[in-house]
Structure formats: structure tokens, C-alpha cells
NUTI-705790 format. One record per residue (C-alpha): x, y, z negated; residue in three letters; residue number from 1. Coordinates in nm, 3 decimals, m for minus. Last residue first. Example, Ala and Ser with C-alpha at 12.3 -4.5 7.8 and 13.67 -1.06 7.14 Angstrom:
2
u	v	w	rest	nr
1.367	m0.106	m0.714	SER	2
1.230	m0.450	m0.780	ALA	1
This chain:
443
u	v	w	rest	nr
1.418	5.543	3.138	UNK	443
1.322	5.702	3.482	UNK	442
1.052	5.421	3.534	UNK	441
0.877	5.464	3.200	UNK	440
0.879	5.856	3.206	UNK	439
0.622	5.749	3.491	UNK	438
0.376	5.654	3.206	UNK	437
0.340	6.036	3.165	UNK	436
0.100	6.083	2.869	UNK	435
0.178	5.677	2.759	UNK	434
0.533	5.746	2.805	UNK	433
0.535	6.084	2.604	UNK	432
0.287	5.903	2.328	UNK	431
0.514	5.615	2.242	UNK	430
0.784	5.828	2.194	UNK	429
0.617	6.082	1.985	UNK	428
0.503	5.769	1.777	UNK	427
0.858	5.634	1.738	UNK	426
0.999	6.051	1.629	UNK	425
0.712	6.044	1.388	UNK	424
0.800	5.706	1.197	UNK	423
1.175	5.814	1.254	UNK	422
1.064	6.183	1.095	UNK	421
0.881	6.022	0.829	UNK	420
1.109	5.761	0.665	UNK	419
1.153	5.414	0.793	UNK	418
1.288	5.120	0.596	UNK	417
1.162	5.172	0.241	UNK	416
0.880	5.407	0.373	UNK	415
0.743	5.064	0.548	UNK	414
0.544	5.169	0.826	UNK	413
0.199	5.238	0.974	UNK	412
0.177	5.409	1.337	UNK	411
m0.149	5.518	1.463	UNK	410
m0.276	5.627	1.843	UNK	409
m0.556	5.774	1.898	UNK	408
m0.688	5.794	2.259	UNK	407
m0.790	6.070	2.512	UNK	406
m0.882	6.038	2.876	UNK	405
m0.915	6.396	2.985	UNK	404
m1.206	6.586	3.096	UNK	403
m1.097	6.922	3.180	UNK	402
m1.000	7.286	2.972	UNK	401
m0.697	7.475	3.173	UNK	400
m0.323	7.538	3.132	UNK	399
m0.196	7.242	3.259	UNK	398
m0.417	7.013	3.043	UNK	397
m0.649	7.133	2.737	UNK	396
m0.838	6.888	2.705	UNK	395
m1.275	6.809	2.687	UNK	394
m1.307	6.469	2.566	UNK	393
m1.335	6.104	2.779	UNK	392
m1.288	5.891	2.467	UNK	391
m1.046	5.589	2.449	UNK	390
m1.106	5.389	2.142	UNK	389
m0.796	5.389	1.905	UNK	388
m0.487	5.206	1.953	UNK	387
m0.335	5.075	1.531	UNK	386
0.029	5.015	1.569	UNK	385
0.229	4.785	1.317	UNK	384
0.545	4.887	1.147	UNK	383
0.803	4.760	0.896	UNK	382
0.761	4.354	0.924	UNK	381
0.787	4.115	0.645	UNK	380
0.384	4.112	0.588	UNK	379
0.179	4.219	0.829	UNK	378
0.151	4.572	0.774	UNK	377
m0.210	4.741	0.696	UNK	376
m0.369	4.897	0.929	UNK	375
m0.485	5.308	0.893	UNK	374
m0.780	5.333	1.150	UNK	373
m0.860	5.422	1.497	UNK	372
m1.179	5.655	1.696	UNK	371
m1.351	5.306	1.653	UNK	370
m1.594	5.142	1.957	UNK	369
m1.479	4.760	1.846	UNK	368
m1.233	4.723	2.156	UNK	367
m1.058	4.985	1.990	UNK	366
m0.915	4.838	1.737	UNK	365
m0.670	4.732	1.914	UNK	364
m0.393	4.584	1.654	UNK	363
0.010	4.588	1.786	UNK	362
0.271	4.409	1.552	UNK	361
0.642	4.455	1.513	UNK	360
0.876	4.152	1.418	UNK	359
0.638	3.870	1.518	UNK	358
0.784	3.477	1.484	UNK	357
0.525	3.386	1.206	UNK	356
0.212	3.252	1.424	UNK	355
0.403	3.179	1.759	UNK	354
0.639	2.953	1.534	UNK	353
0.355	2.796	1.375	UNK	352
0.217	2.684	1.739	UNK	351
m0.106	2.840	1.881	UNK	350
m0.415	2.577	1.923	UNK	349
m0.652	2.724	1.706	UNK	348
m0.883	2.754	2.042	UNK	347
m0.901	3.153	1.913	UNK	346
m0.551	3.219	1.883	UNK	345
m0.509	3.013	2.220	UNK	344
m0.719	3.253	2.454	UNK	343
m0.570	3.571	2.254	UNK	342
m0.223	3.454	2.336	UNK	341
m0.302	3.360	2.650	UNK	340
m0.416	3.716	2.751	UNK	339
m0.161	3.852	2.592	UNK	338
0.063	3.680	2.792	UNK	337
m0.049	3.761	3.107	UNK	336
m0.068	4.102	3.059	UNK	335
0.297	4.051	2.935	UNK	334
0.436	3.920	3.233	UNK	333
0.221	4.205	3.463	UNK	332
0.390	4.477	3.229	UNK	331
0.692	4.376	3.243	UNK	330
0.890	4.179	3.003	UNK	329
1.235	4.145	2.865	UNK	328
1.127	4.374	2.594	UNK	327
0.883	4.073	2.462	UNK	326
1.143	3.870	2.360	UNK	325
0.912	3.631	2.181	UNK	324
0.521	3.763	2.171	UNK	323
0.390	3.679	1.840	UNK	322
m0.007	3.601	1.782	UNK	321
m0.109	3.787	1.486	UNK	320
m0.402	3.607	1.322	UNK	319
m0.762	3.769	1.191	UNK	318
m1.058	3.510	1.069	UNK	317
m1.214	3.209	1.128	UNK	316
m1.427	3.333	1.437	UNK	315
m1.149	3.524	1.567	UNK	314
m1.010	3.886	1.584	UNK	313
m0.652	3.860	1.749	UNK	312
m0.313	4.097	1.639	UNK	311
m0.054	4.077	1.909	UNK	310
0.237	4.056	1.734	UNK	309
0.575	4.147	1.968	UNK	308
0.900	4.016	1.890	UNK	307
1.147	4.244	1.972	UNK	306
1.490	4.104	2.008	UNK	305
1.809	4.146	1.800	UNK	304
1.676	4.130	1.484	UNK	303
1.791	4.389	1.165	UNK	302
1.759	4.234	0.825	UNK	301
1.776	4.528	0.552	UNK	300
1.932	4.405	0.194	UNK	299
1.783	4.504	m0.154	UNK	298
1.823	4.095	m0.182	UNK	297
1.470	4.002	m0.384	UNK	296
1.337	4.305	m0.203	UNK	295
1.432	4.193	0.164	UNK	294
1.334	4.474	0.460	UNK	293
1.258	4.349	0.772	UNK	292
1.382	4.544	1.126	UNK	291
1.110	4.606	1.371	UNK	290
1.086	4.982	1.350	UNK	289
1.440	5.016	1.246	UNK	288
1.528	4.961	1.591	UNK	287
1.400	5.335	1.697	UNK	286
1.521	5.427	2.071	UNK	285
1.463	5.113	2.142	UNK	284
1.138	5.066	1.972	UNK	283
1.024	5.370	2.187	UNK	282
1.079	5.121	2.528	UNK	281
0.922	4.848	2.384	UNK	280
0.587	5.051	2.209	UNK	279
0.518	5.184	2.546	UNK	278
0.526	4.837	2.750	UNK	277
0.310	4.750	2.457	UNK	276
0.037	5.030	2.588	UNK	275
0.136	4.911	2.948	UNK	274
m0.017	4.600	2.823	UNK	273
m0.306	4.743	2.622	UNK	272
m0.425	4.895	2.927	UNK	271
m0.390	4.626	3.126	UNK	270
m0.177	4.514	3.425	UNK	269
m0.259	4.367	3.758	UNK	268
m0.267	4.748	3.936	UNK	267
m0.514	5.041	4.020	UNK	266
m0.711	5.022	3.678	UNK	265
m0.379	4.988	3.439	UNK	264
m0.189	5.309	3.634	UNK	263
m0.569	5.498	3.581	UNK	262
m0.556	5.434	3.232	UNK	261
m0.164	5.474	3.233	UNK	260
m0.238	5.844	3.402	UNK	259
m0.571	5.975	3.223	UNK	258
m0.380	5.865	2.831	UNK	257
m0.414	6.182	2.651	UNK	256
m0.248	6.100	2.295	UNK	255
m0.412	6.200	1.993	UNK	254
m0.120	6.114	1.716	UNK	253
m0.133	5.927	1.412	UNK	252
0.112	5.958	1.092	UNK	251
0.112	5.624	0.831	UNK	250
0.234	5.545	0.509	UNK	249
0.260	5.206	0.285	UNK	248
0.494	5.128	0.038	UNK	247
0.514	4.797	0.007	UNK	246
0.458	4.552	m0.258	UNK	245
0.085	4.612	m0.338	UNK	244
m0.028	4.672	m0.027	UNK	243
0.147	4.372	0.144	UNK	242
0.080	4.114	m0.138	UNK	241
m0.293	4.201	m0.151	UNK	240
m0.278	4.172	0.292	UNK	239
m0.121	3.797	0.243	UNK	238
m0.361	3.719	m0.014	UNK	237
m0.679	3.831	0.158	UNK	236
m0.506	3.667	0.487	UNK	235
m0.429	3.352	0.290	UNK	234
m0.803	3.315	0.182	UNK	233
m0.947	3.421	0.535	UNK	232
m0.705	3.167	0.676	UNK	231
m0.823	2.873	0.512	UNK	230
m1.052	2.862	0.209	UNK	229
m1.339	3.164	0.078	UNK	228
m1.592	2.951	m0.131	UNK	227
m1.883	3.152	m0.025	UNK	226
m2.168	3.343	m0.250	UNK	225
m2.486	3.484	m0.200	UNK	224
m2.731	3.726	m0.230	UNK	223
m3.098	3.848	m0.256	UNK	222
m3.179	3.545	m0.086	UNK	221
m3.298	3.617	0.310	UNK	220
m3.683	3.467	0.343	UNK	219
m3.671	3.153	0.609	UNK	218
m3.902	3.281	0.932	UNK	217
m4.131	3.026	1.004	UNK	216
m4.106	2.754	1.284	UNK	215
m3.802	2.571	1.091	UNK	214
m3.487	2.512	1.306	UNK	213
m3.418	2.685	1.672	UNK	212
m3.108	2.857	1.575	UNK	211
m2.969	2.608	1.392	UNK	210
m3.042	2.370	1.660	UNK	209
m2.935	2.636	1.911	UNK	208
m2.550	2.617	1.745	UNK	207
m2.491	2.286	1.748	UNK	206
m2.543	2.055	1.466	UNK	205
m2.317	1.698	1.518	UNK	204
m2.513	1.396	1.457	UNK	203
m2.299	1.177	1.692	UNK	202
m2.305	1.385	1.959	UNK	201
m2.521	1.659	1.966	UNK	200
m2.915	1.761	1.900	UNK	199
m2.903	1.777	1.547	UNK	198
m3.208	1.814	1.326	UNK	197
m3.136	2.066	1.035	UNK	196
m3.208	2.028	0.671	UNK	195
m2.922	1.903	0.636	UNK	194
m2.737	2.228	0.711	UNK	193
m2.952	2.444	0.478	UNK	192
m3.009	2.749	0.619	UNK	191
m3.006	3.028	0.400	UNK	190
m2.982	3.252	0.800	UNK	189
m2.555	3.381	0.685	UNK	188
m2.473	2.996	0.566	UNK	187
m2.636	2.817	0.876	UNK	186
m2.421	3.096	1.089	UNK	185
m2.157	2.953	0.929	UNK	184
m2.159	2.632	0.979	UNK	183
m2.219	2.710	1.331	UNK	182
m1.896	2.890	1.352	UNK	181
m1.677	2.612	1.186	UNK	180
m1.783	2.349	1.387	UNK	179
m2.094	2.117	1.274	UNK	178
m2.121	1.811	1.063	UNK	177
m2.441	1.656	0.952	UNK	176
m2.427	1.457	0.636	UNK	175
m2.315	1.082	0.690	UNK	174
m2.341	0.831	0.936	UNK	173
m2.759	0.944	1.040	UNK	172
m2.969	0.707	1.258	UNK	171
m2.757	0.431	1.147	UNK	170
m2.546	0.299	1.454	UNK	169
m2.600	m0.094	1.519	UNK	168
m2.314	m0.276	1.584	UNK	167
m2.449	m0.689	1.641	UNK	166
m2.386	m0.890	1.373	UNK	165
m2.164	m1.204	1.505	UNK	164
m2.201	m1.571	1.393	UNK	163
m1.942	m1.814	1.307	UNK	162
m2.012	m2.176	1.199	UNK	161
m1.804	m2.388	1.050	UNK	160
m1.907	m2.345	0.701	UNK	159
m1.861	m1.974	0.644	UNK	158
m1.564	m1.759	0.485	UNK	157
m1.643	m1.395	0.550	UNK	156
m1.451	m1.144	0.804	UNK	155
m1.497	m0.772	0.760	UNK	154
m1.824	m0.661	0.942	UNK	153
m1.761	m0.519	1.283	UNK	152
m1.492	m0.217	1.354	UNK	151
m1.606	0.138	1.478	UNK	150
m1.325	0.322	1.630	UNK	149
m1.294	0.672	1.615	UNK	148
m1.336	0.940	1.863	UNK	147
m1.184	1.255	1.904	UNK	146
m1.327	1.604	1.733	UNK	145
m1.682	1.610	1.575	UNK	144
m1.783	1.212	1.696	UNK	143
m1.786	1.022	1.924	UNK	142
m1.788	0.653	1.876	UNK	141
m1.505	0.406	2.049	UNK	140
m1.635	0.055	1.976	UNK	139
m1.444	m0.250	1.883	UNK	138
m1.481	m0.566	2.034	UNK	137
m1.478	m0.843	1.745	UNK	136
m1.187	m0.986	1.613	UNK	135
m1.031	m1.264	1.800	UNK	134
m0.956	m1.548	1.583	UNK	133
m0.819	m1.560	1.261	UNK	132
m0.879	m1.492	0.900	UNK	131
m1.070	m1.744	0.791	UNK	130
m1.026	m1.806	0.407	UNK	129
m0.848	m2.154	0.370	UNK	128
m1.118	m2.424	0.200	UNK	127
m0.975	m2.531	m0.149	UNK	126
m1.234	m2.457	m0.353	UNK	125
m1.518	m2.553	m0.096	UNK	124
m1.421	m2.924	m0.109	UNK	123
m1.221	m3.141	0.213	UNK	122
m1.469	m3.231	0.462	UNK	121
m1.509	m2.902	0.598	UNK	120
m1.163	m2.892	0.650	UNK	119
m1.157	m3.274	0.812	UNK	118
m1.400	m3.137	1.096	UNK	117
m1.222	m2.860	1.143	UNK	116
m0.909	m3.036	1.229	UNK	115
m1.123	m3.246	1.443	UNK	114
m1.247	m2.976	1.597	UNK	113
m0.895	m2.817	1.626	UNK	112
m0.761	m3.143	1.774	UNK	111
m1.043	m3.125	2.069	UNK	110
m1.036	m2.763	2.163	UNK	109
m1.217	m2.526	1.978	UNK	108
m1.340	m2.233	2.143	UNK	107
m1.191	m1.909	2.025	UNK	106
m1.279	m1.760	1.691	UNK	105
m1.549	m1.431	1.679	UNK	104
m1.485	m1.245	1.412	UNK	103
m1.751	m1.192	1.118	UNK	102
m2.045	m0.988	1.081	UNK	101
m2.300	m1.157	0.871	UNK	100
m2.654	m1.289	0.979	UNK	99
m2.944	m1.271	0.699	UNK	98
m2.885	m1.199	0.365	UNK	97
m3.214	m1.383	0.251	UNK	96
m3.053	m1.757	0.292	UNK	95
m2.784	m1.633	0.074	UNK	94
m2.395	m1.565	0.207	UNK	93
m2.131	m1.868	0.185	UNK	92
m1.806	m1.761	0.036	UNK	91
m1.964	m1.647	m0.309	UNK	90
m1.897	m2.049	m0.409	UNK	89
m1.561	m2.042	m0.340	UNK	88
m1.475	m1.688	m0.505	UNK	87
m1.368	m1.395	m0.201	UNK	86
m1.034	m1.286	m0.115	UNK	85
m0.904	m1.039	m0.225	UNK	84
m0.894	m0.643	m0.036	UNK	83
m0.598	m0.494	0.041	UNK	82
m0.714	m0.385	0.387	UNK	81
m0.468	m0.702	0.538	UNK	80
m0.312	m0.456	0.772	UNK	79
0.082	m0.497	0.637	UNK	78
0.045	m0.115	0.639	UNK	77
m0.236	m0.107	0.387	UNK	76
m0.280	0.287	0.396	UNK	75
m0.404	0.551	0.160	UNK	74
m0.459	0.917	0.254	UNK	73
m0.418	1.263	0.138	UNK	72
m0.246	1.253	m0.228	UNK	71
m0.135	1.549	m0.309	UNK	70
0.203	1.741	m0.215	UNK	69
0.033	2.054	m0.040	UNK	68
m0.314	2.163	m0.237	UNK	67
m0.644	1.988	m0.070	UNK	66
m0.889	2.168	0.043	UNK	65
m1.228	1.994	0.113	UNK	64
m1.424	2.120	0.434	UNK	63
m1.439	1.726	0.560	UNK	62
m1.396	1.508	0.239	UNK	61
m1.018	1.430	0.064	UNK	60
m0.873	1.075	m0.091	UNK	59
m0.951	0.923	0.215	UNK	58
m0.878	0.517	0.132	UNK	57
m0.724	0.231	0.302	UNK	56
m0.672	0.296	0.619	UNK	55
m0.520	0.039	0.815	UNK	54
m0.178	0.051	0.931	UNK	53
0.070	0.181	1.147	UNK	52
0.302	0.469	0.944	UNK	51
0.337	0.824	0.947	UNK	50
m0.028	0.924	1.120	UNK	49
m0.038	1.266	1.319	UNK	48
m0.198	1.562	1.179	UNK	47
m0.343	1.767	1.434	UNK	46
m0.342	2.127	1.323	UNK	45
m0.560	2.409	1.306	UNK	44
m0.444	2.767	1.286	UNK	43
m0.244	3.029	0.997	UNK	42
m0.340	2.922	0.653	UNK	41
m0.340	2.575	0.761	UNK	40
m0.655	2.444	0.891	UNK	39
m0.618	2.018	0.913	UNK	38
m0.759	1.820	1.185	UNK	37
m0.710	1.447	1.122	UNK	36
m0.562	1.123	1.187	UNK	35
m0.411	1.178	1.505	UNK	34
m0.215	0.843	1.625	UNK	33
0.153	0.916	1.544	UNK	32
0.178	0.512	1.440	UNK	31
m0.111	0.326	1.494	UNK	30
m0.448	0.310	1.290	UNK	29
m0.665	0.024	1.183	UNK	28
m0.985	0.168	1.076	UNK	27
m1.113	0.103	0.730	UNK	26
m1.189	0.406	0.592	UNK	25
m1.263	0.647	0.861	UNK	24
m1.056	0.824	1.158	UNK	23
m1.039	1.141	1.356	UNK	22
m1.167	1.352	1.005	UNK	21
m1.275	1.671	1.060	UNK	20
m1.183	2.048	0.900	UNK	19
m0.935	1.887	0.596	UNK	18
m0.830	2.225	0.473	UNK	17
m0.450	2.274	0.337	UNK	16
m0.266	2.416	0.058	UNK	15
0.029	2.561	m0.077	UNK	14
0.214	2.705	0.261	UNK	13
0.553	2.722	0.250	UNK	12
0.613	2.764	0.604	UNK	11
0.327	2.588	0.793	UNK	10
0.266	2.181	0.757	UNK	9
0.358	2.136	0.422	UNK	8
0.304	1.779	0.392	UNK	7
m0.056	1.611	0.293	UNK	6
0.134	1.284	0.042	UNK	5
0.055	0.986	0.253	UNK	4
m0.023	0.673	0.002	UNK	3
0.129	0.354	0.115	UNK	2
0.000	0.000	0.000	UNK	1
């Protein structure tokens, strides 16, 4: 017997959410084969399996978080299930049990039947448990992510004669399951989950069965509460840390951006592409804006590329998707990396490294109809830029009053690292190439 210890599967992470299991107690597993889905505090993981076995026991239910070091999973890796074998006279089920589910042997050829004759001559007591034969044809079920296999009965001692339960699926395995989102848009309409008739696979709730459940409107309760787990819990904690260990302060600047908004609708880039393409070439001019300041060491760490977080709203919460090397890029390359940045934050299938890399981090809060804001830094990094909504406002531009493209742009930072005239001198620099993006090509 084995017992599987959940790792730490981000960079000193405490604990871990079991989303859905890919296997159930009793299935024979093989080595690597995905045993689960687990949230870390940054994305969801597969968790492979470290040995080939059969599992034994989940010590952890679907939503449960379990702390990194505990016990996760048991396996019998010699495959035997661990379970003894039954008394001579319990071998033999009741007349009112009806059929049991036991493996299917191979025809008997004529020296096994005698052989089997002669066994079930000898007495009960000292009749060999059957355990071979072919076992009976698994079944690959669906079910929340994967499939697992569904095994027969486990094999019972019988007097010669071996019959075969057919599989029949209960109506319902378990409670219903549903994805993350759907669970919680049960939570926000005081629906209960179970309550629910699912429509998908295997008993899984989708999102019109929630929406389509009970004919009546359900009354609102005056409040309620939510066990906050996964990323929203180590962003809360991440974000406490970061206010209350760094000095925060922030300038902004209104920046008229006509000419890059028109640059980003007559080419292949975006705005928020040639907006990074901005951030690059100031961060050059500044390095301390992506260098990481160590308390426990009083020391500043300097990098020697620019790592560029692209900060991504989704359903379970905020992440900021890094960008390696990003100042080796031009504006089509990193269109199309942001864009696959944002598509993979919110599958939950970014790597660890992508999710920790970032040395300077860019949030668009615009896209949610805001003038801009005051973000907080990601934690170990000295500056993070906050792009505004763009508003077509009356400006003052070569000496007259028009309609200009205006956005505002903020700048956090780290006052340990960065005072205000580098913080100021960065955002100037930002805003000249984004006012005159062709400042871009003669730098």
C-alpha cells in the first residue's frame, strides 16, 4: 500500500483544490495516467499518477482543499485492492442476492475440468479463491473532465459456476457536478445544485439547466456566505501582502492617443499592443521599473529582459499572464501573444512559469468602460500600468479645440525602488510614443 502525499505543484504554494476527479476508488491506474484536476493558486493542473496501481482510497472530495504534504490518494500497487479474502462459508452468495459480478474464466479444456472437478470435490475450507480469468470488459464513462473506467463486481468464490452482472449505470453516481462557472451561478440565484435536473453527460449541470430550473421565481436570501478557495483566496492574500509591505504610489497622465488608435485600426496590431510596445521602449530608458526589490536581503535584483504581465479577468478570478522577452517583439508578435495569453488564462491551461515569470505588468481596465484606476503591484515587481477607457473629448491640439482620442494612463510603483521623478519621467515616456507613435521608429 502507497499513499501519494498532494506535492507542491506551484512555487511554494500551501494548498491545493481537488476540482474533478479522472478516476474512482477502485480503478486500476497506470503510471503518469491523469488522476485528477487540481486548482493551484495560480491555474488548473493535471496531476499525473506516481506509481501503477489500483486505487485504493480518495482521501479528498471534488471542491475539497487539501493543504500541500497530506495525504491525497491511496494505492495497492501490487493490484490485489488490499482487500481479504472472504470466510468459506460467506463464499457462496444467498438464494435472494441474486446474480454476482464476477470475471469471466476461459473455457475449460479437458484437464482443467477435471481439475475442477476434483476442487469441488475437495471441502469448501480449502477451495483456492478465484482470481483468474479474464476480467470483465471494462467501460469508459464520461464524466466532468476525461473518462474513467467502470470495472464489474470484484470477483467472489462460487461453485463452479461463473455468472456475469451486467453494468447498469444508477440514474444518479453521486451529487451533480458542474464546472466552476455554473456552480456559481447556482450559488448567486439560491439554487440548490441538487435540486437541479441535469441535462449533460454523466449527470453533469450545465449552465441552461440552472437557468431553466423551478417555474417560479426563487426569493434572493438576505445574504450569503462563500468559502473563498483557489485563486481568489491567494489573490486576496497575495494583494494584503502587497499593500501592506510595499509602499505604494502612483502619478497618471491623460495621454491623446488619435495616431496609435488609428496606427492599431489600419494594421494587424492592437491597441493594447502598441500600448506594450510603449511601455518596452520607456522601460529602457527606466530599468528600475522592472527590477525586484528583496526586504529580507535590503538588496535590488535587476533582470536582464522584460518580462511582460498581461493581467486577465477570468471566471475564477484575476491572473497575470507573463510575456518572456517581450522587448524582442513587435507589435504584430505581441498582438499575437496577448491574444493567447488571454485565450489560455481563461482555459486554465497556462504553465507555472508563464504565471510567475512577469517583471512589469500591464492591466486594461478599460475594456470595463472606466476613466482608470490606482492597481495594486503584483507582488515582487516595482510597477504595473493601469490604460484607461479611451474617450473622444474636446483637445487642445496644434493650437486649436478638436475631438481627440484621449486615454488615462497610470503608473503604480514601489517608492523603495523608484522615486517620483523616474515614476514620472517612465510615464512621460510612455505618453510621447503613444501621442506620436512614430517617435517609435526614430528610437
Amino acid at each position: 500500500m502507497k499513499t501519494f502525499l498532494l506535492p507542491d505543484l506551484g512555487e511554494g504554494l500551501t494548498e491545493s483544490e481537488v476540482v474533478a476527479w479522472r478516476v474512482a476508488e477502485g480503478d486500476t491506474v497506470e503510471l503518469n495516467q491523469p488522476l485528477a484536476d487540481i486548482e493551484t493558486a495560480k491555474a488548473v493542473v493535471e496531476l499525473p499518477s506516481p506509481y501503477a496501481g489500483v486505487i485504493s482510497k480518495l482521501h479528498a472530495g471534488e471542491g475539497e482543499t487539501v493543504a500541500v504534504g497530506a495525504p491525497l490518494i491511496e494505492f495497492d500497487v501490487d493490484g490485489t485492492g488490499g482487500a481479504p479474502a472472504a470466510p468459506a462459508d460467506e463464499a457462496a452468495p444467498s438464494p435472494e442476492a441474486g446474480p454476482v459480478a464476477t470475471p469471466e474464466a476461459p473455457e475449460a479444456t479437458g484437464e482443467q475440468a477435471e481439475a475442477e472437478e476434483r476442487s469441488a470435490a475437495a471441502p469448501a475450507a480449502e477451495e483456492p479463491a478465484a482470481t483468474d480469468g479474464a476480467e470483465a470488459k471494462p467501460e469508459k464513462v464520461q464524466v466532468l473532465v476525461g473518462s474513467i473506467t467502470v470495472h464489474g463486481g470484484k470477483p467472489v468464490r462460487a461453485k463452479r459456476a461463473w455468472e456475469v452482472e451486467p453494468f447498469v449505470r444508477e440514474e444518479k453516481r453521486g451529487p451533480n457536478r458542474a464546472m466552476p462557472p455554473v456552480r456559481k451561478l447556482a450559488k448567486d440565484r439560491g439554487i440548490d445544485l441538487q435540486a437541479v435536473r441535469a441535462s449533460g453527460a454523466d449527470g453533469l449541470v450545465t449552465r441552461a439547466d440552472v437557468e431553466g430550473h423551478g417555474s417560479a421565481p426563487v426569493a434572493a436570501p438576505a445574504s450569503t456566505r462563500e468559502k473563498v478557495t483557489g485563486l481568489r483566496k491567494h489573490t486576496a492574500a497575495a494583494m494584503t501582502q502587497s499593500a501592506l509591505t510595499v509602499p505604494h504610489a502612483a502619478t497618471f497622465h491623460q495621454v491623446d492617443v488619435t495616431e496609435t488608435l488609428a496606427l492599431a485600426k489600419a494594421g494587424d496590431a492592437s491597441f493594447l499592443a502598441l500600448a506594450a510596445r510603449a511601455i518596452l521602449l520607456a522601460a529602457k530608458r527606466w530599468p528600475d521599473v522592472t527590477a525586484s526589490f528583496h526586504a529580507d536581503t535590503n538588496e535590488l535584483e535587476r533582470f536582464a529582459h522584460v518580462n511582460l504581465g498581461i493581467a486577465v479577468s477570468t471566471d475564477r478570478g484575476l491572473v497575470v499572464a507573463s510575456i518572456d522577452e517581450a522587448e524582442a517583439m513587435d507589435a504584430s508578435a505581441l498582438t499575437a501573444a496577448i491574444k493567447d495569453r488571454a485565450v489560455r488564462a481563461r482555459e486554465g491551461s497556462l504553465s507555472m512559469a508563464e504565471l510567475t515569470s512577469s517583471n512589469i505588468t500591464i492591466s486594461n481596465v478599460g475594456v470595463f468602460g472606466v476613466d482608470g484606476g490606482i492597481p495594486i503591484l503584483n507582488p515582487g515587481e516595482s510597477a504595473i500600468i493601469a490604460l484607461g477607457a479611451i474617450r473622444r473629448l474636446p483637445w487642445e491640439h496644434e493650437g486649436q479645440v478638436v475631438l481627440r482620442d484621449v486615454c488615462t494612463v497610470t503608473v503604480s510603483f514601489d517608492h523603495r525602488v523608484l522615486d517620483g521623478r523616474e515614476a514620472a519621467g517612465f510615464l512621460a515616456d510612455i505618453a510621447a510614443v503613444l501621442e506620436r507613435p512614430a517617435l517609435a521608429l526614430a528610437r
